[in-house]
LOKE-175271 format. One record per residue (C-alpha): chain; x, y, z. Coordinates in pm, 1 decimal. Layout:
<lumses>
+-------+----------+----------+----------+
: torgu :        x :        y :        z :
+-------+----------+----------+----------+
:     A :        X :        Y :        Z :
...
+-------+----------+----------+----------+
</lumses>
This chain:
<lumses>
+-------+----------+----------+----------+
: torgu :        x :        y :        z :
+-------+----------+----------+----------+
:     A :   2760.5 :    273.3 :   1033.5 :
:     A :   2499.7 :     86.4 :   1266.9 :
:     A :   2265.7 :    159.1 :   1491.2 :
:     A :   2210.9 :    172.9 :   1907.5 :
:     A :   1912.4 :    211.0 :   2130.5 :
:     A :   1856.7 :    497.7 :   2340.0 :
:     A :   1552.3 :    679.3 :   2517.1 :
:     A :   1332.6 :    928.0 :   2288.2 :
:     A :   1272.9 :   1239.0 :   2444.8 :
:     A :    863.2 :   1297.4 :   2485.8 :
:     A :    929.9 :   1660.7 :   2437.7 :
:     A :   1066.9 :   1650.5 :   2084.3 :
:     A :   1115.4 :   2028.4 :   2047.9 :
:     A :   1434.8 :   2037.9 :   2277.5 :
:     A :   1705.5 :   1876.7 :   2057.2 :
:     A :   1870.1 :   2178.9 :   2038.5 :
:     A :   1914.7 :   2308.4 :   2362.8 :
:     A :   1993.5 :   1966.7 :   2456.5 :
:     A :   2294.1 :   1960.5 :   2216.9 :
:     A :   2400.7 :   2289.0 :   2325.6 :
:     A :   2374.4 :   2132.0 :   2690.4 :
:     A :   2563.4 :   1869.3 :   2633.3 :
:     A :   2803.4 :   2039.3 :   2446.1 :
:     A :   2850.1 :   2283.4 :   2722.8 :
:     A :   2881.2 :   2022.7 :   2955.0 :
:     A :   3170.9 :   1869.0 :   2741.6 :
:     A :   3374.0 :   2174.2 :   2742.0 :
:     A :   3340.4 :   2319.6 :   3121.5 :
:     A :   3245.0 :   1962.6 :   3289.2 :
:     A :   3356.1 :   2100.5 :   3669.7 :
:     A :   3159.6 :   2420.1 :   3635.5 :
:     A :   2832.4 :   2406.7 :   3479.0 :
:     A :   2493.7 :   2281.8 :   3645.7 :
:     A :   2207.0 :   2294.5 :   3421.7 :
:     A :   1877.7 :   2302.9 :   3376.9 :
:     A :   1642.2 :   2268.3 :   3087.5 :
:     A :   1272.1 :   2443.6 :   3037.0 :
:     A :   1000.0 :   2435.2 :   2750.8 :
:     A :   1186.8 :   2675.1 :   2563.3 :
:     A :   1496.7 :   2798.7 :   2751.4 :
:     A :   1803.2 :   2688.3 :   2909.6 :
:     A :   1945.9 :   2749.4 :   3222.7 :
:     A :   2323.3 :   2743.3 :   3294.5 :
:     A :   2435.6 :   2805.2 :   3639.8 :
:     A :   2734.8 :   2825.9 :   3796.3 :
:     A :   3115.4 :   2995.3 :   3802.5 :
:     A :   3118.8 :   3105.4 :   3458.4 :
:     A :   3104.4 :   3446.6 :   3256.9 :
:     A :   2875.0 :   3499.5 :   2998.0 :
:     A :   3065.1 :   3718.3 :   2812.7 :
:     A :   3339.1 :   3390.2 :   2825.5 :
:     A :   3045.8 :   3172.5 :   2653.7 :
:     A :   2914.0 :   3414.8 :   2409.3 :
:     A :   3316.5 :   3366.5 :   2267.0 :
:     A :   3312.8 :   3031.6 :   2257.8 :
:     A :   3250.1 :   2904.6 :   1865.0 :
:     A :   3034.5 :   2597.3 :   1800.4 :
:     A :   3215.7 :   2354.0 :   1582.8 :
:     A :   2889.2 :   2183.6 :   1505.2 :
:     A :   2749.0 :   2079.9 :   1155.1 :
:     A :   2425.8 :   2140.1 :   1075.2 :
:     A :   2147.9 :   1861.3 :   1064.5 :
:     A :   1752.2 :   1884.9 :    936.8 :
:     A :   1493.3 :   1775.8 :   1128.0 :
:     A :   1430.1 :   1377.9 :    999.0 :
:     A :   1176.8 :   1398.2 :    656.6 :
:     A :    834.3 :   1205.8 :    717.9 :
:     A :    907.5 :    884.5 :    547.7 :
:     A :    541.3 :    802.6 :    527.6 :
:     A :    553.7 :   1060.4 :    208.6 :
:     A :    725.6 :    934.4 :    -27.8 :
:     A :    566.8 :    829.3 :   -323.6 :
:     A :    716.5 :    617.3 :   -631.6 :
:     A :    773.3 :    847.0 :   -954.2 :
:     A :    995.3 :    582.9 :  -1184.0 :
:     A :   1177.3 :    262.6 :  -1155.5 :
:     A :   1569.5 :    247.1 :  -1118.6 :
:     A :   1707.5 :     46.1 :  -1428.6 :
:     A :   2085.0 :    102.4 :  -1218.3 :
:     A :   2147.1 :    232.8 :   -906.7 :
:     A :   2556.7 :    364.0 :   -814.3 :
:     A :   2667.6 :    470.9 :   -448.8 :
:     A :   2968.7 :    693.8 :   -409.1 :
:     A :   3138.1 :    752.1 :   -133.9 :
:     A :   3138.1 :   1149.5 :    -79.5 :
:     A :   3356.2 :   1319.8 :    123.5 :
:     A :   3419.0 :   1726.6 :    241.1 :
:     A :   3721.0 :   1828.4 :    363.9 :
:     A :   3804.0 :   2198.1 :    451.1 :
:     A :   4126.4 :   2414.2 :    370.7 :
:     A :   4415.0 :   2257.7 :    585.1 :
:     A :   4211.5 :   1965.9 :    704.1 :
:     A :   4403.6 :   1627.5 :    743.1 :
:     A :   4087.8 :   1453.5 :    742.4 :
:     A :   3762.8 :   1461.1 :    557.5 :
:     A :   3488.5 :   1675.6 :    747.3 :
:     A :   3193.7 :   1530.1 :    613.6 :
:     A :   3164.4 :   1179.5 :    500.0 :
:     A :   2838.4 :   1059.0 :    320.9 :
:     A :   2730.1 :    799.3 :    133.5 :
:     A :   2549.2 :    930.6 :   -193.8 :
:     A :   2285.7 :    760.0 :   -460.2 :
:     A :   2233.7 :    779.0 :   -817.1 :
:     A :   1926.7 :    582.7 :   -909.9 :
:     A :   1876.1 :    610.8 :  -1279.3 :
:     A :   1518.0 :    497.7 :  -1405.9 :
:     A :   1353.5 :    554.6 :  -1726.6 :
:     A :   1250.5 :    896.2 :  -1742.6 :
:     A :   1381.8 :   1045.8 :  -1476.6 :
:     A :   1758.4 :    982.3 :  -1233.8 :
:     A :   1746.6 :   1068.0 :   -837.7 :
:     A :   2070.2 :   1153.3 :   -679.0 :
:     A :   2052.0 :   1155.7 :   -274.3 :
:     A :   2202.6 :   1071.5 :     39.4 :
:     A :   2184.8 :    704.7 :    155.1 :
:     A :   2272.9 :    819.1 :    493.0 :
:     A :   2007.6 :   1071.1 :    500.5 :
:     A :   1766.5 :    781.9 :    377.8 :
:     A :   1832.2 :    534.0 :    641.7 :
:     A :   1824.6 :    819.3 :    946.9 :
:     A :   1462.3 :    908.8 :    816.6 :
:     A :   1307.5 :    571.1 :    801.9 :
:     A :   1474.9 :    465.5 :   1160.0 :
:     A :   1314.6 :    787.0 :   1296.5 :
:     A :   1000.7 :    759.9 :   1120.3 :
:     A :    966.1 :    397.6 :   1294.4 :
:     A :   1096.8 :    518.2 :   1602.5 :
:     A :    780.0 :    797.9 :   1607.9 :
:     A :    542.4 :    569.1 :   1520.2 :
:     A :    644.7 :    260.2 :   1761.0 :
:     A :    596.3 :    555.5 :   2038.4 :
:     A :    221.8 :    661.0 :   1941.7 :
:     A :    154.9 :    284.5 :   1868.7 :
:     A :    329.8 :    186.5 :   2208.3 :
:     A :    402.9 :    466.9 :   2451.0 :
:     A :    741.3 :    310.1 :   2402.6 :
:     A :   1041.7 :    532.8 :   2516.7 :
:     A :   1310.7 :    298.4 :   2395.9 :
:     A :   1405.3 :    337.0 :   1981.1 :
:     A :   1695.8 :    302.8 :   1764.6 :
:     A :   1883.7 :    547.4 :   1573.3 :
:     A :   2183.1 :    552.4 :   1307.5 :
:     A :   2499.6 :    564.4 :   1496.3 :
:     A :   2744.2 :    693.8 :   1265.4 :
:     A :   3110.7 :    692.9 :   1280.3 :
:     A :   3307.2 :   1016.1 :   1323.4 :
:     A :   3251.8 :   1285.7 :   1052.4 :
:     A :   2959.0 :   1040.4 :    933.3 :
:     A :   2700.9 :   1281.4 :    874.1 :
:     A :   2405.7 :   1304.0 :    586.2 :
:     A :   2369.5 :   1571.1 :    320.7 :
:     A :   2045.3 :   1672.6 :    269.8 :
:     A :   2006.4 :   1740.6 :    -75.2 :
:     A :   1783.0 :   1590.9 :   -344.6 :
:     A :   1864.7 :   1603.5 :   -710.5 :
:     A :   1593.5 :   1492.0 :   -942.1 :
:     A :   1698.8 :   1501.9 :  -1362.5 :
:     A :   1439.3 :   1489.7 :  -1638.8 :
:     A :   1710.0 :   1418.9 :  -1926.8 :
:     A :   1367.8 :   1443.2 :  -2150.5 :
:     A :   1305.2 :   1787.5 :  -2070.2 :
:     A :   1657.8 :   1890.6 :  -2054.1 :
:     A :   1561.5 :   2030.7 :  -1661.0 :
:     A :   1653.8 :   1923.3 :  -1305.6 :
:     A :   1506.5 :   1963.0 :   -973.0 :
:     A :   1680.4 :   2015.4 :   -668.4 :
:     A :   1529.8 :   2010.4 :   -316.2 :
:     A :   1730.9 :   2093.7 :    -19.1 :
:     A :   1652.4 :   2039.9 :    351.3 :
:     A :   1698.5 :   2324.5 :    612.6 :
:     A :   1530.1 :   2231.3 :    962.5 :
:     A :   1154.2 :   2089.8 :    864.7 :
:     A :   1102.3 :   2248.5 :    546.4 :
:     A :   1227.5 :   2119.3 :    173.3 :
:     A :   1312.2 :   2436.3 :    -48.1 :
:     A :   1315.5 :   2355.8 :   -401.1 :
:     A :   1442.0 :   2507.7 :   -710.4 :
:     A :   1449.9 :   2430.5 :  -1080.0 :
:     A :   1687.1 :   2525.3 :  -1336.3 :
:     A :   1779.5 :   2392.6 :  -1710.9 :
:     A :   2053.9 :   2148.3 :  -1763.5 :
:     A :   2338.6 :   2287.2 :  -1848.0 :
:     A :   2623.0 :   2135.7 :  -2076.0 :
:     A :   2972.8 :   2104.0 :  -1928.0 :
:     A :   3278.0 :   2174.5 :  -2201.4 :
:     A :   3437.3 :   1859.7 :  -2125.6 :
:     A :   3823.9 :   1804.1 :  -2256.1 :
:     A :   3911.9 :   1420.7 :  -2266.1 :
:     A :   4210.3 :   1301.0 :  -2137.1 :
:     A :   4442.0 :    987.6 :  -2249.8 :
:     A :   4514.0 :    888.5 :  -1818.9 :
:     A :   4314.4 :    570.6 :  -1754.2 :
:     A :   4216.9 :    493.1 :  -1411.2 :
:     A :   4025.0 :    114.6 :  -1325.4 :
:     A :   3710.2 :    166.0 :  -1085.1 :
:     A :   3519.1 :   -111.4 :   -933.7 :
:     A :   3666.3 :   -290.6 :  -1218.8 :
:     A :   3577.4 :    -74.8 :  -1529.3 :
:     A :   3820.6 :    105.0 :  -1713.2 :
:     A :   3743.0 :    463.0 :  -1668.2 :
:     A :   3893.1 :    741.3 :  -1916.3 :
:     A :   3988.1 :   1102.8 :  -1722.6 :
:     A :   3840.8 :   1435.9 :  -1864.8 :
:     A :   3787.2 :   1801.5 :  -1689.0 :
:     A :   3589.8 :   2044.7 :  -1721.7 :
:     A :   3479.1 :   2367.8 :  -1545.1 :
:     A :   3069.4 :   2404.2 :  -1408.4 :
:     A :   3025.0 :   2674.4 :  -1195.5 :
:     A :   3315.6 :   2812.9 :  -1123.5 :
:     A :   3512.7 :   2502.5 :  -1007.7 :
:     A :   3752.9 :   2285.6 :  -1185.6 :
:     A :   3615.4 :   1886.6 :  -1198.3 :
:     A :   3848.9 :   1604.7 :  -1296.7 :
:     A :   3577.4 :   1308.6 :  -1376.4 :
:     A :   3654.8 :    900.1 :  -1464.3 :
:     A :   3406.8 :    790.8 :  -1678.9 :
:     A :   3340.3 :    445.8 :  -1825.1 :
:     A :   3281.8 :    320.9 :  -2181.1 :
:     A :   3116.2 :     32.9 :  -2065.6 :
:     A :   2754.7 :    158.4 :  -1883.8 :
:     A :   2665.3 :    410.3 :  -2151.8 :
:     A :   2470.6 :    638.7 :  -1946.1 :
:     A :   2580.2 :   1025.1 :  -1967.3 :
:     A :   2499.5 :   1071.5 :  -1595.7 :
:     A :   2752.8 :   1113.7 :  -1241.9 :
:     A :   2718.5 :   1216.0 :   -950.8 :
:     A :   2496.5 :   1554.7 :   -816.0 :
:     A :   2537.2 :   1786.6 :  -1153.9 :
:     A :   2809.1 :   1667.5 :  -1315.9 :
:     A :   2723.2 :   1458.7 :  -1670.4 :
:     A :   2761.9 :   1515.7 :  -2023.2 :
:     A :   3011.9 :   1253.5 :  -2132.9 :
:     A :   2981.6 :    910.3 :  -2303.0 :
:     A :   2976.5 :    673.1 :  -2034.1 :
:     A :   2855.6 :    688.2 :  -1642.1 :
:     A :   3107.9 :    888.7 :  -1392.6 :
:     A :   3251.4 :    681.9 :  -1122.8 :
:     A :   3505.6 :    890.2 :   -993.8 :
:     A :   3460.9 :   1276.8 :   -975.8 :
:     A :   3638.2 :   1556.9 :   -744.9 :
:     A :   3727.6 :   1944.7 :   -771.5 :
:     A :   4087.3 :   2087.4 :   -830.8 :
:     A :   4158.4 :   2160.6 :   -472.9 :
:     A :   4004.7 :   1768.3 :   -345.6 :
:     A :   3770.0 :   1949.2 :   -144.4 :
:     A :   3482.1 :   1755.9 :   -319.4 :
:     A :   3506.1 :   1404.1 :   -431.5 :
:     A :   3261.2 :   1125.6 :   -537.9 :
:     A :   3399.4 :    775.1 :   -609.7 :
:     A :   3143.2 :    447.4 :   -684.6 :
:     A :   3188.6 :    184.8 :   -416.2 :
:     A :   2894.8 :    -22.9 :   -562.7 :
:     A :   2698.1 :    -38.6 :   -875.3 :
:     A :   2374.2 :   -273.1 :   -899.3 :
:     A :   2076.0 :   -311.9 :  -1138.7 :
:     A :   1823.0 :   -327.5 :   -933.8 :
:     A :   1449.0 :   -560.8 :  -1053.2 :
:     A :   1131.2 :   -332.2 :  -1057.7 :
:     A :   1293.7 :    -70.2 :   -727.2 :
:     A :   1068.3 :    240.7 :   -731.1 :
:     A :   1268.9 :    587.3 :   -739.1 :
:     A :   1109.7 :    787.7 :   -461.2 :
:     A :   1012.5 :   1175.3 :   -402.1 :
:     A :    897.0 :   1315.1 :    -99.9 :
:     A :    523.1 :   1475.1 :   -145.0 :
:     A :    409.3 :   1746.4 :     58.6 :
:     A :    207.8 :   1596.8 :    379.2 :
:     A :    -94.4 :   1842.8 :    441.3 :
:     A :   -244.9 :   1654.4 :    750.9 :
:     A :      3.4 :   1388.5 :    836.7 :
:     A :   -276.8 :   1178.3 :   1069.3 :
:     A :    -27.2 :   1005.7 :   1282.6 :
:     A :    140.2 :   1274.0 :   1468.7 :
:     A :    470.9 :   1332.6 :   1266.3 :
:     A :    562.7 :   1670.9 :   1196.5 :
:     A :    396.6 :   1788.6 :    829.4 :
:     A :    670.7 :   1756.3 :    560.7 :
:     A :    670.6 :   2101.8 :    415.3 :
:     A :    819.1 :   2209.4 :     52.9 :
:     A :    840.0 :   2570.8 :    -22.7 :
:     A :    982.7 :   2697.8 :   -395.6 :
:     A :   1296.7 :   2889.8 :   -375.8 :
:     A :   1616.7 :   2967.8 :   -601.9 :
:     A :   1968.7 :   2847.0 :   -630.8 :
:     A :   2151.4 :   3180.4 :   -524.1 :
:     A :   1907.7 :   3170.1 :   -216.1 :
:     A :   1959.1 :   2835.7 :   -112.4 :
:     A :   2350.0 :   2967.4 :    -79.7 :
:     A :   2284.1 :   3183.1 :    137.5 :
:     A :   2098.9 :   2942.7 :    356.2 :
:     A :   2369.0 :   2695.2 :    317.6 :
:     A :   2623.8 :   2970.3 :    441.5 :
:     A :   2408.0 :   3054.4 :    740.5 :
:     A :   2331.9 :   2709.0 :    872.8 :
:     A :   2741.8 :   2630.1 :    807.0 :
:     A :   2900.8 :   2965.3 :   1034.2 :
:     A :   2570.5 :   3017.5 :   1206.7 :
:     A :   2476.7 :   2631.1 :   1311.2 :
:     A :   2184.1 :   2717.2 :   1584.2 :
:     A :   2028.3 :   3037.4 :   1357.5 :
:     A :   1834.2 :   2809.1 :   1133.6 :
:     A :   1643.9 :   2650.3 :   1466.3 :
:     A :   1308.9 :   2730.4 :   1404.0 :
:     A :   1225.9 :   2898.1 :   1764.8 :
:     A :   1389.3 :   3133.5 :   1980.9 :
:     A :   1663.3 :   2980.9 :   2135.9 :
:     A :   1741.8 :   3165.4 :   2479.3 :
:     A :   2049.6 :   3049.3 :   2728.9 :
:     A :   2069.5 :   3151.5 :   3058.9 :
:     A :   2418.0 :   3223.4 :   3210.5 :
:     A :   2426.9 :   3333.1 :   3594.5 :
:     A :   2110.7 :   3474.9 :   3487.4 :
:     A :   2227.4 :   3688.1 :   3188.5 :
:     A :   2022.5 :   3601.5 :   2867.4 :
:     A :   2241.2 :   3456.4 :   2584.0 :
:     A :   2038.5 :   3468.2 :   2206.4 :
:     A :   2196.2 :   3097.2 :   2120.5 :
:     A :   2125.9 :   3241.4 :   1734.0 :
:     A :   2386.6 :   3425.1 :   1772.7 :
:     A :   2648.5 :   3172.5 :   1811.3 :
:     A :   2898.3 :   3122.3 :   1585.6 :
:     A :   3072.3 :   2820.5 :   1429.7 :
:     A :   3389.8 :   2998.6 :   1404.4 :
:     A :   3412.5 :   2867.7 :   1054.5 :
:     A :   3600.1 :   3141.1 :    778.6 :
:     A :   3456.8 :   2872.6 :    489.8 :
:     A :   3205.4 :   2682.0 :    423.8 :
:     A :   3117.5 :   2381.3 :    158.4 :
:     A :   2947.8 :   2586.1 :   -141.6 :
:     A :   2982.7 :   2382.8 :   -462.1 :
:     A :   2888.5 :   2637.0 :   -685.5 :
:     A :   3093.9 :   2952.6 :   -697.6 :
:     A :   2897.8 :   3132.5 :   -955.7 :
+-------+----------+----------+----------+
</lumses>
C-alpha cells in the first residue's frame, strides 16, 4: 500500500456518480459521452437503457472517511497484533477483500479495527483540512493494491464487564450495538503450527454458526484473537472458518510504550467543515441486513437519490445490482 496525489473534487457530494461514470466509461469506452450535474447524471449516446439497467456492478462497498478529529483516547495498548485478513467468495481463486486488521489490547478494555480503514481516514481528514486552510486542490490518498480495501468495523471488549461493543460504518453514520460475551466450546488439538515464531497449539470450535480452526500461543497469555473469537489460554495468531472464506493470521506483534487506544466520539458541530461523525444505536441482526444490502445492492446505501440519465430515460442507480448470489456475513445465526 502507498499513497499518490490527485485533485479533490470541490463538490464532495458526487463520488458516486463519478464512480458510476467512470465505471461506465470503462465498460462502453466508444459509446458513452457524459455529463455530470448537482445531483444527476447524464449518459448520452448509442446505448439502451434497458441494456444498462442489466448490467451488475461488481463494486464493494466503501463508507464515507470517519472525522479523525474525533477520536478520543479511552485506554493504553499494553500489546498491539496485526493480522492479515482476507475474504474470498465461493469459487474464487483469489482473495476478494484483503485488509489489514488491529488488536490493541490495553488495560481495561481491547480494540480490534482496520489499519487500512485507519490510515484512509487520517489522509482524508488532512486532505479536508489542507483545502479549507489552503484552497489547495492537490491531496494525497491511500492507493491500495488490488482487492486492498478497508473493513469498517470496530470491536471494542470490556473483559471486566464480560460485554463488547461493536460499531459498524455504513456511508456517514456509525451504528452500534452491544451484546454479552459469549464463551466459545473450544476442543484442543495436539497439531502444532509456529507463527511469527511462537509455537501455536490448534483447537476449533463453533460461534455462530461457523466452524473456526484457531492457533493459539502459550507464550502471550492473553485469552483474546482476532474480531470475536477468544476464550483460550494464550493470544490467537492464526484463525479461519471451515470453508477458508475467513482467515486472520498475525504478521506483527509489538508492545507498544504509553499508545492511547482510540474511539470515535460523536462530533455535534464539527467547526472546521468536515462532515459531523454520526453514531446511531442499532442491533446485530439489523446490522446484517445492512451488510447484505450494501454487498448485492452497492449504490442503495448512498445517502441521496441517485438518478442516471440514459438517452434521456431516467435510471434509479439504487436499483443496481452487484450481481452477487453471496455475500461476507460472519455470523450465520
Amino acid at each position: 500500500m502507498s499513497v499518490f496525489k490527485f485533485n479533490m473534487f470541490k463538490m464532495r457530494h458526487l463520488y458516486i456518480n463519478l464512480g458510476v461514470l467512470f465505471f461506465s466509461l470503462f465498460l462502453f469506452p466508444s459509446e458513452i459521452h457524459a455529463q455530470t450535474g448537482s445531483g444527476s447524471m447524464m449518459i448520452i449516446g448509442d446505448f439502451d437503457a434497458s441494456q444498462f439497467k442489466n448490467h451488475t456492478f461488481n463494486l464493494i462497498p466503501s463508507p464515507v472517511a470517519r472525522n479523525y478529529g474525533t477520536r478520543v483516547a479511552i485506554d493504553t495498548s499494553r500489546l498491539s497484533v496485526t493480522y492479515r485478513y482476507t475474504i474470498t467468495e465461493p469459487d474464487s481463486l483469489e482473495a476478494t477483500i484483503i485488509d489489514m486488521q488491529t488488536l490493541e489490547i490495553g488495560d481495561r478494555l481491547n480494540r480490534f479495527y482496520s489499519r487500512y480503514g485507519e490510515f484512509r481516514d487520517s489522509i482524508m481528514y488532512e486532505n479536508h483540512l489542507d483545502f479549507l486552510r489552503t484552497g489547495n486542490e492537490v491531496g494525497v490518498r491511500p492507493d491500495f493494491k488490488k482487492n486492498e480495501h478497508p473493513v469498517y468495523y470496530d470491536v471494542f471488549t470490556y473483559p471486566g464487564e464480560n460485554t463488547r461493543l461493536v460499531s459498524e460504518r455504513f456511508i456517514k453514520t456509525d451504528y452500534q450495538y452491544t451484546e454479552e460475551v459469549t464463551p466459545i466450546e473450544w476442543q484442543l488439538s495436539q497439531e502444532q503450527e509456529v507463527i511469527l515464531g511462537y509455537n501455536c497449539q490448534k483447537a476449533t470450535g463453533t460461534f455462530r454458526g461457523r466452524e473456526w480452526q484457531v492457533w493459539f500461543t502459550y507464550d502471550i497469555p492473553y485469552n483474546y484473537g482476532p474480531w470475536k473469537l477468544g476464550g483460550l489460554p494464550g493470544l490467537i495468531l492464526k484463525a479461519e472458518d471451515s470453508n477458508g472464506t475467513f482467515v486472520w493470521e498475525a504478521v506483527s506483534l509489538v508492545r507498544p510504550e504509553g499508545c492511547p487506544i482510540y474511539r470515535h466520539s460523536e462530533d455535534i458541530s464539527p467547526g472546521n467543515g468536515t462532515d459531523k461523525h454520526k453514531i446511531r444505536k442499532s442491533s446485530r441482526m439489523n446490522m446484517a441486513k445492512l451488510l447484505e444490502t450494501s454487498w448485492m445492492l452497492p449504490l442503495y446505501l448512498s445517502g441521496q437519490s441517485q438518478e442516471l440519465y440514459v438517452n434521456d430515460e431516467k435510471v434509479d442507480t439504487r436499483s443496481l445490482s452487484s450481481g452477487r448470489t453471496w455475500y461476507p456475513r460472519l455470523e450465520l445465526e
